[in-house]
Phi, psi and omega in degrees: 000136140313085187287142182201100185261169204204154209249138167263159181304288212307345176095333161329145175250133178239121162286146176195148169250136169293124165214176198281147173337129166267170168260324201254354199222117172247133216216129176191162167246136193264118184246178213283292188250172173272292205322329206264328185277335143279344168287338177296334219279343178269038150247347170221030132078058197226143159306157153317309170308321184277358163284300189287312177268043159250309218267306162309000169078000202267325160193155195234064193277198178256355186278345192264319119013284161326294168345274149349273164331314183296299202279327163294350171296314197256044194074349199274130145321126172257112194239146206204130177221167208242127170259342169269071199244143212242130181269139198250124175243000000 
């Protein structure tokens, strides 16, 4: 694992560890409206497609990282499902 900060526009610093793919756990951010999702991509000057596989969790840089942050900041929801799930008797 990594540490990796990173200065948000807002002048904030976000920490986050870098780690490796999980397998069992799909994780993506849901945002509300397309507006919150063109204001990322034109602040940090990326296509829409490279917006939706930062906010899917699909790569994990630090400008994708950035992304995130931007959208949960801006309302979007973080959902996160377990694909392996054990039935409990």
């Amino acid at each position: 694992m990594r540490k990796l900060s990173i200065r948000l526009q807002s002048g904030k610093i976000f920490t986050a560890l870098k780690v490796q793919k999980i397998d069992d756990m799909k994780r993506f951010i849901k945002l509300e409206n397309n507006e919150t999702r063109l204001k990322i991509a034109k602040a940090y000057d990326a296509s829409l497609p490279a917006v939706s596989m930062a906010l899917n969790f699909k790569r994990n840089s630090r400008k994708c990282i950035a992304m995130r942050t931007m959208a949960i900041e801006n309302g979007g929801v973080l959902y996160e499902e377990s694909i392996n799930q054990k039935n409990v008797k």
